[in-house]
Backbone as a printed PyTorch tensor [residue, N CA C, xyz], in Angstrom:
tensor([[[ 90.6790,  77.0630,  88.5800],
         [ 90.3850,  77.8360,  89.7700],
         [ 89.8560,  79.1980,  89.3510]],

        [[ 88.7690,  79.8880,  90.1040],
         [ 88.3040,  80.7780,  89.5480],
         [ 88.4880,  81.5350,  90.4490]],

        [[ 89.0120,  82.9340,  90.0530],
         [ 89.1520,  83.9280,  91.4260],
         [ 88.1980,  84.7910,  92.0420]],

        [[ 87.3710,  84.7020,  91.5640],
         [ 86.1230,  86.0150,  91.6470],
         [ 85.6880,  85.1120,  93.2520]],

        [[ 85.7730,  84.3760,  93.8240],
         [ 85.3530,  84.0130,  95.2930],
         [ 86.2370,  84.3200,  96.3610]],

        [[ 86.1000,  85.0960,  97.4030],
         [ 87.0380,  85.2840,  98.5470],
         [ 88.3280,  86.4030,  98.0330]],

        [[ 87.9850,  87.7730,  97.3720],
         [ 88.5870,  88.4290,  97.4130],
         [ 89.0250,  89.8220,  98.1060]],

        [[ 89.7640,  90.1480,  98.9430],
         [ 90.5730,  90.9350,  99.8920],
         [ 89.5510,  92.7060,  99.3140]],

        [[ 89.1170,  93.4060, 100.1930],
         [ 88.5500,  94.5020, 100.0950],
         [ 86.9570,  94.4520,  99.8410]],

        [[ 86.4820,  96.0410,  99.6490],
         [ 85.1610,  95.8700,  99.6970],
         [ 84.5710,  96.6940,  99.1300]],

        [[ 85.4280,  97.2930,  97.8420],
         [ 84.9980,  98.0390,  96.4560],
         [ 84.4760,  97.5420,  95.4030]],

        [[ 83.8650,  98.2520,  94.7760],
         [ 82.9750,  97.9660,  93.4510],
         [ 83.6120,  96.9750,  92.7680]],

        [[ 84.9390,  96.7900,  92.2260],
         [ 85.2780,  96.0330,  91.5580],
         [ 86.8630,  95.8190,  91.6370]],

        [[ 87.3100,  95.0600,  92.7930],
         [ 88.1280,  95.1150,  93.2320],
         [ 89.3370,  94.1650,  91.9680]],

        [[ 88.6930,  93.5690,  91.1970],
         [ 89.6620,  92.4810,  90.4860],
         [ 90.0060,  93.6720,  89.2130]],

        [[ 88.7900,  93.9620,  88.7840],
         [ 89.3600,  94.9170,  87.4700],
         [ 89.7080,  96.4550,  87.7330]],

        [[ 89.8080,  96.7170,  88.8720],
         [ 90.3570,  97.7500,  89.8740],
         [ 89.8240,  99.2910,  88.6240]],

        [[ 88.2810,  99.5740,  88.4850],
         [ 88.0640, 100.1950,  87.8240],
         [ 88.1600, 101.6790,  88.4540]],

        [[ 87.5940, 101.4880,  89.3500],
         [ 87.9780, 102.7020,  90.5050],
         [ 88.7240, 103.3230,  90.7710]],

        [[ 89.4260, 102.5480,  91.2480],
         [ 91.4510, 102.9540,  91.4880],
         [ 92.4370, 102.3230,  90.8210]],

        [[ 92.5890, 102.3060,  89.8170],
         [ 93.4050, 101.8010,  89.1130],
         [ 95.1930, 102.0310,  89.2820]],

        [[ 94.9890, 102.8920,  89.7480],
         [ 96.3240, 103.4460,  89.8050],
         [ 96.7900, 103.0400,  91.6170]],

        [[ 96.4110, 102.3800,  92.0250],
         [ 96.6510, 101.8920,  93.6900],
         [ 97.5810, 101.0460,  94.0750]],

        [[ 98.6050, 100.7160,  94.6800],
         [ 99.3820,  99.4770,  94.7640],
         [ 99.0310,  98.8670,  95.4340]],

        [[ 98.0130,  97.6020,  95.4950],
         [ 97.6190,  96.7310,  96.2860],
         [ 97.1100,  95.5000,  95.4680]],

        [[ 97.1290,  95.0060,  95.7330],
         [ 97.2530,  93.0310,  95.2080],
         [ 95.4050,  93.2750,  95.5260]],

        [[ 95.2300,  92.7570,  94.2460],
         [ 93.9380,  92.1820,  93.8310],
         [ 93.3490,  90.7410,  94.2620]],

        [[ 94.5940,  89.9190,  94.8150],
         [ 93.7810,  88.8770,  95.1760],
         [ 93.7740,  88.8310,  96.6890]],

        [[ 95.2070,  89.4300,  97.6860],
         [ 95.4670,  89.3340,  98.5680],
         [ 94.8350,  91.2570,  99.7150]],

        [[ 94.7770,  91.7430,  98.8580],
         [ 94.7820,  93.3940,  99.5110],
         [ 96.3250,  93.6430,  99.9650]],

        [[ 97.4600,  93.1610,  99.3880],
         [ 97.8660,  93.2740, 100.0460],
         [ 99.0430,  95.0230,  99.5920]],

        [[ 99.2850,  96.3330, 100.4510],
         [ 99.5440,  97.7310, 100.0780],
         [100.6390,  97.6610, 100.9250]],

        [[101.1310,  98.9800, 100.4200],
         [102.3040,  99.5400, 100.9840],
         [102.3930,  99.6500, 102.4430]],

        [[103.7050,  99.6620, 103.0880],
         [103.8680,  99.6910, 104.4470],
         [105.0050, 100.4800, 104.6890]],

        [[104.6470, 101.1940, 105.7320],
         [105.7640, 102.4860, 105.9400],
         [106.4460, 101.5700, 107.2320]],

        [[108.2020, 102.4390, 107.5620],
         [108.6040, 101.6670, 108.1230],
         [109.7180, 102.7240, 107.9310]],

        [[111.6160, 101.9740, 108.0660],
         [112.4190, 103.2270, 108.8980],
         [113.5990, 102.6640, 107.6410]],

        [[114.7010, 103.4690, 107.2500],
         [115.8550, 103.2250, 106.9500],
         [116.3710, 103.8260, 108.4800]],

        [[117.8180, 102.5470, 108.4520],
         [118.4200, 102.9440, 109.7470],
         [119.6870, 102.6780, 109.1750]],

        [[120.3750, 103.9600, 109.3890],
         [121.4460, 103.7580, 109.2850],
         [122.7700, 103.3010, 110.4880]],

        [[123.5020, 103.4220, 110.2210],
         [124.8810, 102.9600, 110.7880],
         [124.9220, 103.5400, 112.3910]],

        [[124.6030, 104.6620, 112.2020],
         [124.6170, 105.5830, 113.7450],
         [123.1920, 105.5560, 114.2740]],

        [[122.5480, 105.0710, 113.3260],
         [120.8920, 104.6990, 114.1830],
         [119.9410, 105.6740, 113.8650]],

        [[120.2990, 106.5140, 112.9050],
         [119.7230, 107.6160, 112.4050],
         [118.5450, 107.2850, 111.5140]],

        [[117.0570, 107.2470, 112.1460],
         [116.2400, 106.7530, 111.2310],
         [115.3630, 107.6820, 110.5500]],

        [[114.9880, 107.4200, 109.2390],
         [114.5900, 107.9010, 107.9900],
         [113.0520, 107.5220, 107.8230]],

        [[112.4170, 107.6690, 107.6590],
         [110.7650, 107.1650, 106.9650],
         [110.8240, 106.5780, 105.8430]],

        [[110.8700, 105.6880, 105.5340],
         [110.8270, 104.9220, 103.8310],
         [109.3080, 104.2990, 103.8920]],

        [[108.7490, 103.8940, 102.7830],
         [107.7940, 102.6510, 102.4240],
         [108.1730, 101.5260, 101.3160]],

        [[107.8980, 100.3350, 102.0820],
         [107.7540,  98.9740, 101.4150],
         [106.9100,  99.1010, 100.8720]],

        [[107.0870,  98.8690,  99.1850],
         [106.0010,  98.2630,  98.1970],
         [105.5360,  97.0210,  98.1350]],

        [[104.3850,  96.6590,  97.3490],
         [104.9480,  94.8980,  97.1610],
         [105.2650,  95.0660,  96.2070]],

        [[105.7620,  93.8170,  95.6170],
         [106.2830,  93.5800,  94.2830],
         [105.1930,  92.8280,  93.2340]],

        [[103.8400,  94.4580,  93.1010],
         [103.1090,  93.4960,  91.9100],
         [103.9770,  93.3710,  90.4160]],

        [[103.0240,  92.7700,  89.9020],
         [102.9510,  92.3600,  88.6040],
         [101.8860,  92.6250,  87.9130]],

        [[101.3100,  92.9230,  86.7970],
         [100.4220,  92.9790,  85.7280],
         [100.2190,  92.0840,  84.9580]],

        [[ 99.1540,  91.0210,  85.1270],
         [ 99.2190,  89.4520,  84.4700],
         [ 97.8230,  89.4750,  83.7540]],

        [[ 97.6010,  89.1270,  83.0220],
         [ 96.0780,  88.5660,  82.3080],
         [ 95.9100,  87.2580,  83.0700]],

        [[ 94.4340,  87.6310,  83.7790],
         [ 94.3050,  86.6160,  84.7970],
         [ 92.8770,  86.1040,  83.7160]],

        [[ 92.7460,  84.6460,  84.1590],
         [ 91.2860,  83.9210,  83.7510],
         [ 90.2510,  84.2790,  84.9820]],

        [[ 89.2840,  85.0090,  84.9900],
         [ 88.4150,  85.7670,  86.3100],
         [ 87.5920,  84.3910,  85.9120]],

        [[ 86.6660,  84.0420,  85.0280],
         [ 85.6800,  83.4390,  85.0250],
         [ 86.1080,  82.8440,  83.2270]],

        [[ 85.1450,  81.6150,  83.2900],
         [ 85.2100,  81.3710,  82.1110],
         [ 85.4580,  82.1680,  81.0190]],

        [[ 85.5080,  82.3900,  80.0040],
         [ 85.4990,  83.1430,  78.9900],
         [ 85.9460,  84.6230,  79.2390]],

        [[ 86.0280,  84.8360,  80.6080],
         [ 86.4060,  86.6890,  80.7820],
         [ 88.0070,  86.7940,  81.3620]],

        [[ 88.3760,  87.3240,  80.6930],
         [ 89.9230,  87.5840,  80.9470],
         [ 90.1330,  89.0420,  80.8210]],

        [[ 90.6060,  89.8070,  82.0180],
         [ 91.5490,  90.7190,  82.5360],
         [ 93.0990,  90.6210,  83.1320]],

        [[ 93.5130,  91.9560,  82.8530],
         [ 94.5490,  92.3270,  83.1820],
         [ 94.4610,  92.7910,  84.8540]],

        [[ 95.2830,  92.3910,  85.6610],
         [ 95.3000,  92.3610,  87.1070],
         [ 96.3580,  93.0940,  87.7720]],

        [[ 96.7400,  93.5920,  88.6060],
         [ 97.6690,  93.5090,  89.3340],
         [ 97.6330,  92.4550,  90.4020]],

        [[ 99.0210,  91.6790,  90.7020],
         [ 98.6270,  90.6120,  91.4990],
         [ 99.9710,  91.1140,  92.4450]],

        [[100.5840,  90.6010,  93.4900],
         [101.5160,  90.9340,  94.2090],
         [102.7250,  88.8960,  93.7350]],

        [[103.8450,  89.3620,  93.9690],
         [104.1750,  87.8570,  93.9550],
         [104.2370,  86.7630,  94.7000]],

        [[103.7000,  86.8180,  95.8490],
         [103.3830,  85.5810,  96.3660],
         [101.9980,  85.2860,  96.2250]],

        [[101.5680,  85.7250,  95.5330],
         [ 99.9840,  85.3780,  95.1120],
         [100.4830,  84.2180,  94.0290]],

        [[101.3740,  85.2830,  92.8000],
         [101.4370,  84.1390,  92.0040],
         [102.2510,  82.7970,  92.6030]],

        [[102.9870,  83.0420,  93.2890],
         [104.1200,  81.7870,  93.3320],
         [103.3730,  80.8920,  94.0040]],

        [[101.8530,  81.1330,  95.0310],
         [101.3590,  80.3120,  95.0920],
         [ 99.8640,  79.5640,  94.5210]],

        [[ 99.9350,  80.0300,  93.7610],
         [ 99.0760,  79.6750,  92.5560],
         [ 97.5740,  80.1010,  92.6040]],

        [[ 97.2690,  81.2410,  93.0200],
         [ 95.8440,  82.0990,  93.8090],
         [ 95.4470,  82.5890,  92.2770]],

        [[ 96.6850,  82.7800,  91.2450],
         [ 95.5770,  83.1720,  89.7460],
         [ 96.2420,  82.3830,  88.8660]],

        [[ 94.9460,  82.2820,  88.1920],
         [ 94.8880,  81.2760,  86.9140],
         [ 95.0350,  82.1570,  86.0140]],

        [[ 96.5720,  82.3620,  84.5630],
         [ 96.8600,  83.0510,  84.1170],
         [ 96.3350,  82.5280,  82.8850]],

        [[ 96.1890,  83.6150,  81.8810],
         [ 95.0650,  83.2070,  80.7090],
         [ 95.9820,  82.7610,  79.8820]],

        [[ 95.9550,  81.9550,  78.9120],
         [ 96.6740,  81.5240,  77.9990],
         [ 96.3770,  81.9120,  76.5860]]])
């Protein structure tokens, strides 16, 4: 499976994230942070943000070209990158 088809955003180079490298968002999915509330006991709510939970994998992009990715984990668990061996 090759990933370079049908990928989430609409930057220069969204798989080898040359641009923004430093961004938390899933390379195959787009998928970023989401703000949202800690609530406590008396209902007292707080501002927090949900991360996802990437990972940094050497993905197979295309034949012979292999990068390092950030992927989120339900990308991998459902099998959206082909990890290089």
């Amino acid at each position: 499976m090759v990933i370079s088809e049908g990928l989430a955003g609409a930057g220069p180079c969204i798989v080898c994230k040359e641009e923004n490298s430093m961004s938390k968002e899933c390379a195959i999915c787009g998928k970023k942070p989401m703000v949202g509330n800690n609530v406590s006991h008396a209902h007292n709510l707080n501002k927090r943000r949900f991360n996802p939970n990437l990972q940094r994998v050497r993905a197979q992009l295309k034949p012979g070209l292999v990068r390092k990715i950030e992927v989120c984990t339900s990308c991998l668990k459902a099998g959206k990158v082909q990890k290089a061996s």
